[in-house]
N, C-alpha and C positions, 0 to 999 in steps of 0.2 A: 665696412658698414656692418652694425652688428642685426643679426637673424634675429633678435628679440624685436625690434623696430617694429612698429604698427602705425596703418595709416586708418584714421577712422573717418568714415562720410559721414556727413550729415542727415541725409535724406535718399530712399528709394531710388532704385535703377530711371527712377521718371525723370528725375531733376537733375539741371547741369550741374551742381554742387559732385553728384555722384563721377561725374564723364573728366570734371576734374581730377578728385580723388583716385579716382581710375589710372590717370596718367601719371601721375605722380608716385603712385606705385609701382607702373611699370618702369618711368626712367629712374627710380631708386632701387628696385629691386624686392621691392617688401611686400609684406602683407598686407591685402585691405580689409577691412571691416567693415562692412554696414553693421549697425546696432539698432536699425527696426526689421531688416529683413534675415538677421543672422544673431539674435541674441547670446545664442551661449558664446559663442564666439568674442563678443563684446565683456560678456560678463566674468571670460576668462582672463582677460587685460590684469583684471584689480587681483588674477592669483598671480600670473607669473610677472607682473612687474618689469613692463619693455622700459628699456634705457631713455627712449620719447617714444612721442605720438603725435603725429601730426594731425591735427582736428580741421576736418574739413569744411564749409558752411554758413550758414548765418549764425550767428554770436548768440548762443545758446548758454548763458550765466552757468545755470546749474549743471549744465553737461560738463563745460571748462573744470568746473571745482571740483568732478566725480572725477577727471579723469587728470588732475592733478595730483588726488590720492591714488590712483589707479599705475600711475607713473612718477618717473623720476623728474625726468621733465616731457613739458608740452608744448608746440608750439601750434597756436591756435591761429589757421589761415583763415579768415574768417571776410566776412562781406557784410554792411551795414545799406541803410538806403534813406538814412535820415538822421537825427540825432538820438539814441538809442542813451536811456540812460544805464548808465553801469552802475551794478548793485556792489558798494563797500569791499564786499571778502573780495571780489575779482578785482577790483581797484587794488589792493593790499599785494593780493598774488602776483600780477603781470607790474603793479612798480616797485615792489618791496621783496621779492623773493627770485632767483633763478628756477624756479619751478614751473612759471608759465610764459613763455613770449608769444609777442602777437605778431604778425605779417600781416599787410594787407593786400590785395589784388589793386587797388589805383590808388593813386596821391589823392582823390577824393576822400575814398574809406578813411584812408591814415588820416583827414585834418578832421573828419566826424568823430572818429573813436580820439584823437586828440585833444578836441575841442570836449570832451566828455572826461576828460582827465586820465584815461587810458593810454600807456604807454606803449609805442607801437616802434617796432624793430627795423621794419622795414618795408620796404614794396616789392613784389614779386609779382607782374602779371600773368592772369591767365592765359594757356596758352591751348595751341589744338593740335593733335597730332594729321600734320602733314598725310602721313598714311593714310589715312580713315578718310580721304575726302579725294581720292584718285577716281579718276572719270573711270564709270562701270557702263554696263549695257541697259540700264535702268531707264524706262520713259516715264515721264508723267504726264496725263492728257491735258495738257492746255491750248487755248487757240492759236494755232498758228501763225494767223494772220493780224497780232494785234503787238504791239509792245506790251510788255507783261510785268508789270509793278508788284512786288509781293510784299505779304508783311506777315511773320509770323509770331503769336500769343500762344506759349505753350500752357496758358492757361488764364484763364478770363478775371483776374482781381479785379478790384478797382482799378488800380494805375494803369495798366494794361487798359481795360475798357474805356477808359478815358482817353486813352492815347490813339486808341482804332476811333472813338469818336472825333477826335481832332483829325485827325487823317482825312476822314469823309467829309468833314469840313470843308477843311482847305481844298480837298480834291473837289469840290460842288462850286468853287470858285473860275475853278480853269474853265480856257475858253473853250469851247462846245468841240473843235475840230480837232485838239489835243485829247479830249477825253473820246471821242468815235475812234481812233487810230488806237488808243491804248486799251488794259483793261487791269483791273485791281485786282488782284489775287490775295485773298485771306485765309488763311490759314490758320486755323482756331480748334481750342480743345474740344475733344468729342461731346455732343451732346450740347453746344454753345451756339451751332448757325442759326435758329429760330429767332437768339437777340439781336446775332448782329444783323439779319435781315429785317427785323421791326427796327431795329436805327439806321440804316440805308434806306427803308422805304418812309421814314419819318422825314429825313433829309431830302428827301424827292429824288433818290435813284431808280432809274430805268433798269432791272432784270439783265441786259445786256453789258452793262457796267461794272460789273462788278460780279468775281465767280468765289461761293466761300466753298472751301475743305476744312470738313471736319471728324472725318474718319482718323484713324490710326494709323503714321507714317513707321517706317522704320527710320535709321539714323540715315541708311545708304540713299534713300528716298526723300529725306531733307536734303540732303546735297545735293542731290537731284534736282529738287526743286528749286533750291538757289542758285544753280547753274545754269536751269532752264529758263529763268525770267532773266531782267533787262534793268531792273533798278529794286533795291531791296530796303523798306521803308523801317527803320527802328520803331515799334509802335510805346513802347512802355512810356511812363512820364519819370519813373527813375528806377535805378540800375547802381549795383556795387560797381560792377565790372560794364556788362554787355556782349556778354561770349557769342551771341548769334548774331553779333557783326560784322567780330572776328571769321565766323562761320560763310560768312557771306560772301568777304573780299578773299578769302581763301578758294573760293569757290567760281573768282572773278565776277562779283559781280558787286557795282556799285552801290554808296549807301546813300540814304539822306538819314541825320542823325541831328537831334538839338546842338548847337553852340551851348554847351555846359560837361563841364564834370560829369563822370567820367567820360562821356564818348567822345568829346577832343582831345583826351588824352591819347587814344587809339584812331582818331580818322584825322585824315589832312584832306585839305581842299583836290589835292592831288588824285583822290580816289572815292571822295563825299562828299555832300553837302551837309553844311550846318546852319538849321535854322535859328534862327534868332530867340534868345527867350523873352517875353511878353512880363515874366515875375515867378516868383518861387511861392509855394505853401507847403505847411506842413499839414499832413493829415493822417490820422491815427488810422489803422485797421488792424482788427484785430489788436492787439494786444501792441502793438509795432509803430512806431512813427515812419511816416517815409516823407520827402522834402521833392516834393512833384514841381516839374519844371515845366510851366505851362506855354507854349510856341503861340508867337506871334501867327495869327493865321494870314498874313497878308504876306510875312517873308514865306512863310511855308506854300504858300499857294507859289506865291513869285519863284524858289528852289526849284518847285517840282515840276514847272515850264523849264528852268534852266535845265535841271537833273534830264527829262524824257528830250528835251532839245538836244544837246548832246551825245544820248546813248542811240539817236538816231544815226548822229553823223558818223561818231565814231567810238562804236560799240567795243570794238576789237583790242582799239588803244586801250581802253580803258579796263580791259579784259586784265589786260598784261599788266597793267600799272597796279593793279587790288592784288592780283595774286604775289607779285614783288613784292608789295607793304606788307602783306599778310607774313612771307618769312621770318619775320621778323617775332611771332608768337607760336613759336614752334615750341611745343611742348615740351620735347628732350632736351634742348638749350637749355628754356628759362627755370625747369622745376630740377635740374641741374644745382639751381642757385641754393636750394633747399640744404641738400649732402655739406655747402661750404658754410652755411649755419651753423648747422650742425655740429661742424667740426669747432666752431669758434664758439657756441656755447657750452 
């Protein structure tokens, strides 16, 4: 492998985009680049001319074409969340040139950026390093005495907000004896509990019901957390990937997740529930379309009796059976696949 090779993140040490990136450097041996938090760095790319660069993130048009002249070839691992349209020259580059290939993280991505006329190479899932998620001495203070439902929003969009809105939905459904015994754990970006608590108390929850965190965890502290609770709630309404699902059955602990692209590509009934979807929209933010998969709130209520019914009985099996399925996205294996690319473009 050659020592010119660069691996460029997307986005700040905040975002799973980087934690990828990150891995992928390690199991190939290369250099990483942020190019918001490390500019010169990036900007030296377009002198010395790496053999590739493997671009990490959401599908950034004019980043792709800077760092197509920047290099010889690129291959742009990239993540979509709806039907994104592609601007002409990157149409040209990834189907008309050895200059740009695209990978995606799910067979979902690949049939969006397909369906957009963008030619895509292949599928590579994300993966997590094993390592990084071994039991430490870490507590985190939750009740004790309750079954402990989590859902974590590393950050409040729309889809996301949406998605913790359906959740309290469907949970204001269950029957009153299920919801005493259990309690909701939210998990939300810094400075965000003040909404979600005016929409839990708009919905008529009781203060006892539901506990939000919204201070600053570290990475070892989210494993934490998802090792400490008992059922781990996908809140988003869409997802390229869904790496904190991954995060979660790695962590043994069970999911509920929608019945759709991508997260049945990654969960089996084995180790999740999949709720039903109710219908798809697309809706712009920002600048972005995303293709939101709205749950039926009566399967999702009906899951989430199934889901707490079960991790009562048999917490332990099912302990065992997430972390099994989670080997399976081990980060050294799969980004592995990248180096045999590599070799064959």
């Amino acid at each position: 492998m050659r020592s010119t090779l660069g691996v460029v993140a997307a986005s700040q040490k905040s975002h799973g985009f980087y934690y990828v990136a990150q891995e992928i450097s390690r199991t190939l041996g290369i250099p990483l680049v942020d190019p918001t938090a490390d500019k010169l760095k990036y900007l030296t790319l377009f002198l010395t001319r790496p053999s590739f660069i493997i671009s990490v993130g959401t599908l950034s048009p004019k980043k792709l074409i800077a760092l197509s002249i920047a290099s010889k070839r690129v291959i742009a691992y990239i993540a979509v969340e709806g039907p994104f349209p592609i601007p002409n020259p990157l149409l040209w580059l990834a189907n008309n040139t050895n200059r740009l290939f695209v990978v995606a993280p799910s067979n979902y991505v690949k049939r969006e950026l397909s369906s957009s006329g963008l030619k895509v190479l292949g599928v590579i899932p994300h993966g997590i390093n094993l390592n990084e998620v071994r039991p430490t001495n870490l507590k985190v203070d939750l009740p004790p005495d309750k079954l402990k439902i989590l859902t974590v929003a590393a950050s409040l969009q729309r889809r996301k907000f949406l998605g913790i809105y359906y959740l309290l939905r469907a949970w204001s459904k269950l029957p009153q004896d299920i919801k005493k015994d259990s309690i909701l754990i939210l998990k939300v970006s810094s400075g965000t509990a003040k909404y979600i608590s005016k929409l839990a108390e708009s919905l008529g929850f009781r203060s006892n019901e539901y506990m939000i965190l919204d201070t600053h965890f570290t990475r070892d502290e989210i494993f934490t957390l998802y090792r400490s609770s008992d059922l781990y709630v996908h809140p988003t309404l869409s997802d390229g990937f869904g790496l904190p699902v991954i995060e979660s059955l790695i962590c043994g602990t069970p999911v509920v997740v929608m019945n759709a692209e991508p997260w049945n590509e990654i969960v089996s009934k084995e180790v999740g529930w999949l709720v039903r979807v109710s219908k798809e929209v697309i809706e712009w933010e920002g600048n972005l379309p995303y293709r939101l998969k709205i749950p039926d709130l009566d399967d999702f209520s009906e899951k989430l009796i199934n889901a707490i019914g079960y991790c009562k009985r048999d917490r332990e099996i099912l302990r065992e059976k997430c972390i099994a399925h989670a080997q399976a996205f081990d980060a050294r294996k799969l980004y592995k696949n990248f180096k045999k690319l590599i070799e064959c473009v």
